[in-house]
Structure formats: structure tokens, C-alpha cells
C-alpha positions in Angstrom: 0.0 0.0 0.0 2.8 2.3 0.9 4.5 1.8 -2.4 1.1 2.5 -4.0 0.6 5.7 -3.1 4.6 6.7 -3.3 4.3 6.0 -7.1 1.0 7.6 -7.4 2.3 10.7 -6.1 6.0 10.4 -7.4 4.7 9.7 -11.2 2.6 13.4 -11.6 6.2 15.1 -10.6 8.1 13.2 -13.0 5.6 14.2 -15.6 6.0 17.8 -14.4 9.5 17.7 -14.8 9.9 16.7 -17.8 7.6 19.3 -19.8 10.0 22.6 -17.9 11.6 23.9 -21.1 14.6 23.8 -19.1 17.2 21.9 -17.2 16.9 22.9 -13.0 20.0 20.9 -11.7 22.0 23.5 -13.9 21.3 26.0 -11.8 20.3 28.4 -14.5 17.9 28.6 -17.5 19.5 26.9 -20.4 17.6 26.1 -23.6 17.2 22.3 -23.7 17.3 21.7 -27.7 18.0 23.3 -31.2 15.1 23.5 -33.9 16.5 19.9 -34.8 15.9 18.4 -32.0 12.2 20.2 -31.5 11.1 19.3 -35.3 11.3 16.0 -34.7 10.1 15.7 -31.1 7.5 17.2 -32.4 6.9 13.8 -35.3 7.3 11.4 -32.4 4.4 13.6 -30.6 2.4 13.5 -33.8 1.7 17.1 -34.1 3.7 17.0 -37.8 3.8 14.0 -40.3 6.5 11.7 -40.7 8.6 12.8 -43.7 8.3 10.9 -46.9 12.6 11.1 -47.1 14.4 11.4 -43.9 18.2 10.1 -43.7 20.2 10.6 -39.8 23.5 11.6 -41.9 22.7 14.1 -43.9 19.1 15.6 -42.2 20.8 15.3 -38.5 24.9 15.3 -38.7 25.5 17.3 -41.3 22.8 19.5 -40.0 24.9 20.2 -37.0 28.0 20.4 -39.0 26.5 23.3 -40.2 25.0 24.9 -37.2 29.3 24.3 -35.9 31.0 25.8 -39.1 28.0 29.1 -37.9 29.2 29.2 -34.3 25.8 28.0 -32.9 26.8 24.9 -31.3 29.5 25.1 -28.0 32.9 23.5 -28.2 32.4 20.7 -27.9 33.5 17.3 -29.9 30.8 15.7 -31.5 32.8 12.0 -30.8 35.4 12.0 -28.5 37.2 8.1 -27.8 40.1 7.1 -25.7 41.9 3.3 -25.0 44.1 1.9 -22.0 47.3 2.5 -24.6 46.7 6.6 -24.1 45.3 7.1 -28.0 42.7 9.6 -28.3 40.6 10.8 -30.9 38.6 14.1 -31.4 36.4 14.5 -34.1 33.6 17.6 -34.5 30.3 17.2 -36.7 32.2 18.5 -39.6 35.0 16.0 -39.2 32.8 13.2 -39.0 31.0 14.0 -42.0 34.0 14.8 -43.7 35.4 10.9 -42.6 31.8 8.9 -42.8 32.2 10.5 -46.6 35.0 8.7 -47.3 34.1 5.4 -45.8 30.3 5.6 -47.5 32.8 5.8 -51.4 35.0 2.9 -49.9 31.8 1.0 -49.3 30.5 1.8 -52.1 33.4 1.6 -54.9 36.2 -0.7 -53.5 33.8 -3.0 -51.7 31.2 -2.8 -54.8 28.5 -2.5 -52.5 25.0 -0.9 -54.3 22.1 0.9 -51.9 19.8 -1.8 -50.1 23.3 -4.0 -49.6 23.8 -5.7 -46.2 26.6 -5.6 -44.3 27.8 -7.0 -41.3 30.2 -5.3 -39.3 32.0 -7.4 -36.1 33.9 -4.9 -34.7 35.0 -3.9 -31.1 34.5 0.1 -29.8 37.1 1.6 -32.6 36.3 4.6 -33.6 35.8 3.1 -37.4 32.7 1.5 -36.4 30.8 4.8 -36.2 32.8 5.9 -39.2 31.1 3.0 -40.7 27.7 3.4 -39.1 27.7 6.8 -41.0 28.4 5.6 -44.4 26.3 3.2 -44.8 23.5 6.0 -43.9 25.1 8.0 -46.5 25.2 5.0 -49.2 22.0 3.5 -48.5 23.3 0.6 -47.4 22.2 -1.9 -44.7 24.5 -2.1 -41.3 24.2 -5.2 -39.3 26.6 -4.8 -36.2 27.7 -7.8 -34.2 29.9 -8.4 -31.1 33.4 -9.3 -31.0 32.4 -12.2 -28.9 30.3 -14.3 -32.1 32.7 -17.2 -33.1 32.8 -19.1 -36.7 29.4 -20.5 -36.7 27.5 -17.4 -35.5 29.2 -15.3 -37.9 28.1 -17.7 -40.6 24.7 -18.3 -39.3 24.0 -14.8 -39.5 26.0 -14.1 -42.9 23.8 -16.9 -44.7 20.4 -15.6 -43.3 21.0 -11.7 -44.3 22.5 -12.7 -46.8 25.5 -9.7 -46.4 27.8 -8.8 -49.4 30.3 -7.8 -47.3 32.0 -8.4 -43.5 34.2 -5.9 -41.9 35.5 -6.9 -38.7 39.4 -6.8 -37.3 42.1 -9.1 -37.3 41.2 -10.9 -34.1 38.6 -12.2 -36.0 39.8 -12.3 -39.8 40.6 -16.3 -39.0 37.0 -17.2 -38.2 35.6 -15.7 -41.5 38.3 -17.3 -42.9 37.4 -21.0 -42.2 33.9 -20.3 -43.4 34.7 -18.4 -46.6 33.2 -22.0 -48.7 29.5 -21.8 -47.2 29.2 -18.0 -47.9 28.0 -17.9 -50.9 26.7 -14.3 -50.8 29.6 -12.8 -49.6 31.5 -10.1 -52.2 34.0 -8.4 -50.0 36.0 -8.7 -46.9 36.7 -5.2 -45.3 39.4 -5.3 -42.6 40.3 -3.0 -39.6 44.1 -3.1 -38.8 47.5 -1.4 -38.7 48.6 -4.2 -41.3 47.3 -5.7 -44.4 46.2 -9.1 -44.8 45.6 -11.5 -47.9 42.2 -11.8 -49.3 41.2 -8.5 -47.5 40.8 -4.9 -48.4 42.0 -2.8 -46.1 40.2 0.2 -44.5 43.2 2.2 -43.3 45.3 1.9 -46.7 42.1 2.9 -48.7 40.8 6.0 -46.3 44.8 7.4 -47.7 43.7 7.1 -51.6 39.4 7.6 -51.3 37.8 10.9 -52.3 35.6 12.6 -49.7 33.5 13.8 -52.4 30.0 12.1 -51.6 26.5 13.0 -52.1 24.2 11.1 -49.7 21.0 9.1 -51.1 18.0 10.2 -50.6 16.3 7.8 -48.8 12.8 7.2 -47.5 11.8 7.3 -43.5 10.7 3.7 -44.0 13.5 2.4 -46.2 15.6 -0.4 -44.2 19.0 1.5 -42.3 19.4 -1.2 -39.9 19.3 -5.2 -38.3 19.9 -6.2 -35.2 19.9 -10.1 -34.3 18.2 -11.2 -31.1 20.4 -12.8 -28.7 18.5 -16.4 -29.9 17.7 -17.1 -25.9 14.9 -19.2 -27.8 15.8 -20.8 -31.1 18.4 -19.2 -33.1 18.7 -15.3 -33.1 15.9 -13.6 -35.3 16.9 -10.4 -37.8 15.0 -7.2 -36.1 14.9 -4.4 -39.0 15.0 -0.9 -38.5 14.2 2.1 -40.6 15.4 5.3 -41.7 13.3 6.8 -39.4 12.3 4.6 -36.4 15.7 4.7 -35.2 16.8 8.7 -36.2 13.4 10.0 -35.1 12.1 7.7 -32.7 15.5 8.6 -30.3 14.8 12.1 -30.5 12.3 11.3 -27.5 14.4 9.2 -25.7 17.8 12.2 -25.7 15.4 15.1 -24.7 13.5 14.0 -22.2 15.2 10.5 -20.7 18.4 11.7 -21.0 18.2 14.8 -21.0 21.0 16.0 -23.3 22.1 19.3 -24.9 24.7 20.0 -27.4 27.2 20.7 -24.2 26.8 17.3 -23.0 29.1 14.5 -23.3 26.9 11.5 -23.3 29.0 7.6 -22.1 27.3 4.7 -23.1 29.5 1.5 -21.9 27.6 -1.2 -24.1 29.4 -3.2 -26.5 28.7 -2.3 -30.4 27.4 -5.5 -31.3 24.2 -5.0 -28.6 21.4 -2.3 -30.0 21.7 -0.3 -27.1 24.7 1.2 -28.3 22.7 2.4 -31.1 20.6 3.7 -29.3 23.0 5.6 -26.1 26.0 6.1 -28.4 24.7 7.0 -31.8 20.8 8.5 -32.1 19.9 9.8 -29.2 22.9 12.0 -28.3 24.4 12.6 -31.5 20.0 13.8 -32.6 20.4 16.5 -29.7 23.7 17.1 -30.6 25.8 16.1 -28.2 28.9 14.8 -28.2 29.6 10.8 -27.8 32.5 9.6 -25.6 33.9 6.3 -25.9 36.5 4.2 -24.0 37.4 1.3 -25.4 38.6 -1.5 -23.2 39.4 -5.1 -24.0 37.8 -6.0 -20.5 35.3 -4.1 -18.2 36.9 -2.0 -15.0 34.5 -0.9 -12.7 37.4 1.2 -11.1 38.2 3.3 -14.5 34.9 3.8 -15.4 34.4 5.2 -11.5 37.2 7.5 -12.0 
């Protein structure tokens, strides 16, 4: 009974709170969101229609690259990563659209990939994954992100259902899709992430060096296919889970205002793995729709104590 009436009277507040046009813990007024963030709040609250085209790269990122380059977003990176070894990388709105450019031609020349492609990408938290994520925005293409920790036979399980032209993943893994090269019959191109080359591979580092930034991003529709998750197959084996254009870039905008509350002077840390949707959710949409900037630390194993510090 107590709990009853503690979350009948607890739930108004919360409610309260979160229609204030502004953040109270700051201590002072500050505006919560741009127009971006506002226009398509305003879709998830169906006071306007869902737009016929909408694509996250060039209708939200490069959006804010703009509103940067103008002066009318603070200083602060749009992706900002770290490792154990002391590498950083900095990278503002303008910079990533300058880089996700590049990767969408690599994509779409070297690997041979066409708009509506799958790919799966097995990567750990490097910054190329968002790099990556981007692109295939830009290039219409499908991403399908999996953990580091899938071995041979889930790779090839989920290569042979998607039916994915092309794998990127590093060379921890290169072995694995390796020994399953003969049952993948769909598979076009092998897209590697390393210092060194490796036979049978493309690399991404050597062919960032020679690719043209020079892209123009398709214009895709809010219910074209962007991208699959697999279930973790608790019961029976893992099931594809499609997302479009727009459920993912406008459906977040909800979840950054109001759940997490961001602003473009936030630095938003999301410690999930890329292979698990909620890092598309904590480390791409939702902060980078409000246009904050996404911090990443990438550790080969969890420390409570570094993330405490």
C-alpha cells in the first residue's frame, strides 16, 4: 500500500519535470534543444507528419556540422574516444561527416556494394565503427553490427540468413571468416580493420589514404531499411530485427530530450558493446540527434574502477 501511493504521487512530478523547457539541476535557464531536436520531437508527438525522405547523416549530422561551421553549437567534440594505450581521438560534426564521406565511397566503390546491400560489421569500440555506421546512412546501405564475442558459426549463421555482401571486422577475427569463406556464398568483399594488411582482404586504413571525400548522400525514405539487429537467440536461433530510416533517427529524439536529457554541451557515455542495439541507441541517435557529443572508451575487459574515475 505504501509503495502505492509513493508511485502515485511520485509519477505526476516526473511528468511535471519533464515538460519545464529547461534543465533545473543546472542552476540556471539553459535552452534544452535546437530547432533539430524540437522538429522531430514534435513527429514522435504526432503534431507533424513523418517525412516521406528522412536520412540521420545528412538531415541530423551534417545538419549540426552546419550549425558548428556558424558558431551556434559550443565547443564541444561531436565524438570524443580514448583506450588503456593513451590514443585519443577528437572528431567535430564536420570532421565526421568529412570521414563517414569517405568510408560511404570505400563502401560503395572498392567494396562494390549498391544501396539496399547488407553488411555486417564485427567490430569492437574503434572509432571506425561509427565511421562506418555513417556511411552506410550515406550510401543507402544496410549495417548489421555484431559483437566481438560471435565465433565461426554465429558469424556464418548470421552471414547466410542476411544474406550480407560484405563483412568488416578486425584481425582478431579475420581467421573465423576465414574458415567459413566456402559456405558463404553471398559474400562479395571482406573489409578489414588493422595497422597491417592481410591477404584476401581490403583494407580500410590503406584505402581511407587514396578515397575521395566527395560524396552525395542518397535520398532515402523514412521507412527504407537502415538497420538489423539479431536477437540474442535465448529461444531458437537469433531472429533479424529491421529498423528504418526513421524509427531509429526520429524515434531517439524522444528518448535524448526527455530520458536523457542531453544538450549539445553534454558528453553523453554509453558503456555497451557495439554489437548490442543499445549502443545504437546511447551512443549514436539519441545524443548525436540532440547534438551532443559521444564519448567512448574502449577496453578489452570491463573495470569498474576506471569507469568510477
Amino acid at each position: 500500500f505504501i509503495m502505492r501511493t509513493f508511485i502515485k504521487s511520485w509519477i505526476p512530478q516526473c511528468l511535471r519535470i519533464l515538460r519545464l523547457p529547461c534543465r533545473l539541476f543546472h542552476g540556471c535557464d539553459r535552452l534544452l534543444t535546437s530547432q533539430i531536436i524540437s522538429y522531430y520531437d514534435s513527429i514522435n508527438q504526432y503534431k507533424k507528419e513523418l517525412p516521406e525522405y528522412f536520412n540521420f547523416a545528412s538531415d541530423v549530422l551534417d545538419e549540426w556540422s552546419e550549425l558548428e561551421k556558424d558558431g551556434r553549437r559550443p565547443a564541444n567534440p561531436a565524438f570524443w574516444w580514448v583506450n588503456d594505450e593513451g590514443e585519443e581521438v577528437k572528431w567535430s560534426f564536420e570532421e565526421l561527416g568529412f570521414l563517414s564521406r569517405k568510408a560511404a565511397n570505400i563502401l560503395s566503390e572498392a567494396c562494390g556494394l549498391q544501396r539496399g546491400d547488407k553488411v555486417i560489421a564485427v567490430l569492437p569500440r574503434v572509432p571506425e565503427w561509427w565511421l562506418l555506421n555513417v556511411a552506410c546512412m550515406r550510401a543507402g546501405i544496410v549495417f548489421i553490427p555484431g559483437t566481438s564475442q560471435l565465433r565461426a558459426k554465429d558469424i556464418l549463421y548470421r552471414l547466410q540468413v542476411s544474406k550480407a555482401k560484405c563483412i568488416i571486422t578486425s584481425d582478431t577475427l579475420a581467421p573465423a571468416v576465414e574458415s567459413i569463406m566456402p559456405d558463404c556464398q553471398f559474400l562479395k568483399s571482406k573489409l578489414i580493420v588493422a595497422k597491417g594488411s592481410r591477404d584476401g582482404w581490403l583494407n580500410l586504413k590503406e584505402l581511407f589514404a587514396v578515397t575521395s571525400a566527395d560524396h552525395k548522400c542518397v535520398k532515402t525514405r523514412s521507412e527504407d531499411p537502415m538497420l538489423i539487429y539479431f536477437t540474442s537467440g535465448s529461444t531458437g536461433s537469433p531472429k533479424m530485427v529491421v529498423q528504418s530510416h526513421s524509427s531509429y533517427g526520429i524515434g531517439f529524439a524522444a528518448s535524448g530530450r526527455y530520458w536523457m536529457n542531453l544538450t549539445p554541451s553534454d558528453i553523453m557515455w554509453n558503456t555497451s558493446d557495439t554489437g548490442w542495439v543499445k549502443s545504437a541507441w546511447s551512443s549514436v541517435f539519441a545524443p548525436w540527434i540532440c547534438g551532443s557529443c559521444v564519448f567512448v572508451h574502449n577496453m578489452p575487459q570491463f573495470k569498474p574502477t576506471a569507469i568510477a574515475e
